[in-house]
N, C-alpha and C positions, 0 to 999 in steps of 0.2 A: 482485430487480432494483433494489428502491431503495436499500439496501441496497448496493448495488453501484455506483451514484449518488451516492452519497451523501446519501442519505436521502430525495429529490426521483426523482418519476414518472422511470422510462425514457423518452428520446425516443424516437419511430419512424426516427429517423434515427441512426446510429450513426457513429464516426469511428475505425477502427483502420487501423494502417500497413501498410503490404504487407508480403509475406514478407520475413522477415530474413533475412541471411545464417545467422544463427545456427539458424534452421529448414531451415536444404539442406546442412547438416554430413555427411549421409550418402547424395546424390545430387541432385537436381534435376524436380519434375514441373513440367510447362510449365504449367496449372492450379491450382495447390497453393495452399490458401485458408490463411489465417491462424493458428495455434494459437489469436490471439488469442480471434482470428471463432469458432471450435468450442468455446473453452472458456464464451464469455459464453450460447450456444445454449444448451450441455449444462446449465450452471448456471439456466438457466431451464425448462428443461424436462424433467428429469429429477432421481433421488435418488439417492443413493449407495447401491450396489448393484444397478441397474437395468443391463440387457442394451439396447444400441444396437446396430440393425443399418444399414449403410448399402451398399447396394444397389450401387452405383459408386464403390470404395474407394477409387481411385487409389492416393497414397502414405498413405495412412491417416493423417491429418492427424486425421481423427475418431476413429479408434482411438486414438491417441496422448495426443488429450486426454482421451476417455471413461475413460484407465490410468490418468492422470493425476489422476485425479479419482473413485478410486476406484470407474468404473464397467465391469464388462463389455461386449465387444466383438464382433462378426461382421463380419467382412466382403468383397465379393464383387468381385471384380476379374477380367476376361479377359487382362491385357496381363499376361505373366511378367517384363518389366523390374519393370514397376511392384511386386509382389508382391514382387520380389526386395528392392525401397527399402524396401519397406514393411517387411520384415523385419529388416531393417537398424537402421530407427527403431525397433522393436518392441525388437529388442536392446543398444539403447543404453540404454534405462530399467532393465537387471539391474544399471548402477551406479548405488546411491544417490546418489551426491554428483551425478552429473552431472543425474539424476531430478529430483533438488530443484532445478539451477539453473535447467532447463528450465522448471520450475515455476513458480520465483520468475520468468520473465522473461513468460512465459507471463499471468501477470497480470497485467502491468503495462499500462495504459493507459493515452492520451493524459487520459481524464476522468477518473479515478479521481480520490475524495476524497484528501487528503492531512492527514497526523498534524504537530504539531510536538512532536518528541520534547523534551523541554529539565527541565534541570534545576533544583531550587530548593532554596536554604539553610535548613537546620531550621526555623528561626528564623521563615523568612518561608512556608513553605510551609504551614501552617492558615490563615495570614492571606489568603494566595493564594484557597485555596480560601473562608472564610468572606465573601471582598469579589466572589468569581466572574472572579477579574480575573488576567492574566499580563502581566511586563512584560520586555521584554530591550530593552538597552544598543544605543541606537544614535546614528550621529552618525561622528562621528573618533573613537575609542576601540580602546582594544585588548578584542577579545572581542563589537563594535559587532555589531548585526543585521546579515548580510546578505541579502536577498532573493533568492532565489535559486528555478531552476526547480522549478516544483510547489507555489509559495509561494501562488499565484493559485486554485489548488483548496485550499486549505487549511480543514479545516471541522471540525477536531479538536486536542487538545492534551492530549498525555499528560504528567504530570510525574511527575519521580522526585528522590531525596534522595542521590545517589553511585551510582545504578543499581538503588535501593532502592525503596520503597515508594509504587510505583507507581501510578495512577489515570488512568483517562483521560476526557476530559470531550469534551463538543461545543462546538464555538462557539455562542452565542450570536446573532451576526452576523456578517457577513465582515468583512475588514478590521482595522486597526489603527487607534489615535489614537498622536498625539507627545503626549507628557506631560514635562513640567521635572521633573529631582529632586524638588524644592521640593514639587509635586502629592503625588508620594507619599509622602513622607517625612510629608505632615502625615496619611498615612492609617497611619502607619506603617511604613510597608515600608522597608527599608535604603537604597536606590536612593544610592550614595555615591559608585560609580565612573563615571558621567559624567553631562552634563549635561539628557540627551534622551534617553526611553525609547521606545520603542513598547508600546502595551499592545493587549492582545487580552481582548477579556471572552467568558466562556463560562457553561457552565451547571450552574454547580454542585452542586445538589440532586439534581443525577440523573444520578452517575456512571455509565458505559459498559461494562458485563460485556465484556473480550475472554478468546477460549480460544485464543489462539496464546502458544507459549513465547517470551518476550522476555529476551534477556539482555544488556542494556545495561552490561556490565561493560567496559569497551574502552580499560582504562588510562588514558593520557594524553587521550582522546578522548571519558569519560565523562560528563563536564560538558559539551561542547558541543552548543550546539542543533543538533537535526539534522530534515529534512523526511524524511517516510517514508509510502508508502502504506498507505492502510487495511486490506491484505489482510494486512500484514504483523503484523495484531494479533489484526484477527477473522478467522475461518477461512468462509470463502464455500464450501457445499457442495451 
């Protein structure tokens, strides 16, 4: 669960959205609790491979995510509409692709920590990591920072070299400082194309093991910094 916090105790209060429309693709229960809400339960209280029975299925919102999440299912329902939805949603997970976006959408959160995925040039990226420090371009610039939603949980920074050689660090601290060219340039770093950087210091010494596949290859797109959730690297099971 902290871990899923990003690295800070669970509140006892929790904040996720009501059902989406993207959760009643296959009928409507007037009840129907969150994927979100079943998969943060299941992920704390249960392992992969563990059988969940729930007593009052409804539309198996619990089932769904217990599949979801690689765990067995039972469950008990009187009303045949309902059994029928439920079947419905049971059967939409036989295709993959649609499986996995459920998935991916399934864990997204309003708190989730958040990654900044971003690139750096050979040249600068040992030095990156030997000073503990990232800077991107901001200001009026072409290629400028923008802040953007999920910037405000940000508590991680993965770098890579054209989609290559990858690492992912923690921050340090939240937040960012402005730094002049000038600053870095006398630490080294190329910092040439504008005049105000933003930098974010993280934690060097102690890179981040993740076991999710990443393939930051995206063409014309693979140099851009991008914000991405934490699940999207580590695998929460």
């Amino acid at each position: 669960m902290k871990q899923l916090n990003g690295g800070s105790q669970m509140t006892d209060v929790w904040r996720i959205p009501a059902v989406g429309m993207w959760e009643k693709t296959c009928g409507k229960h007037p009840t129907q609790k969150p994927l979100r809400l079943l998969y943060r339960i299941i992920l704390a209280s249960t392992n992969e491979g563990d059988t969940i029975l729930d007593p009052f299925a409804g539309s198996c919102t619990t089932g769904i995510a217990a599949n979801l999440l690689n765990r067995n299912f039972i469950g008990i329902e009187q009303d045949s509409d309902f059994i029928e939805l439920s079947k419905r949603r049971r059967e939409s997970l036989n295709n993959p692709i649609e499986a996995q976006k459920l998935l991916k959408k399934m864990r997204e959160t309003p708190e989730e920590t958040t990654v900044l995925v971003n690139h750096a040039r050979t040249k600068d990226y040992e030095l990156m990591i030997e000073k503990g420090m990232r800077y991107l371009r901001a200001g009026d610039s072409k290629g400028s920072l923008l802040v953007q939603k999920g910037f405000e949980r940000l508590g991680y920074i993965l770098l890579h070299t054209n989609g290559e050689n990858t690492q992912l660090f923690k921050l340090s601290k939240p937040g960012f400082q402005i730094w002049t060219a000038e600053n870095l340039q006398t630490l080294g770093f190329t910092a040439e194309n504008a005049p105000y950087y933003a930098v974010l210091r993280f934690e060097a010494s102690k890179p981040i093991q993740f076991n999710q596949q990443v393939n930051l290859q995206q063409r014309a797109y693979t140099n851009v910094a991008k914000i991405q959730p934490l699940s999207d690297f580590i695998s929460l099971k």
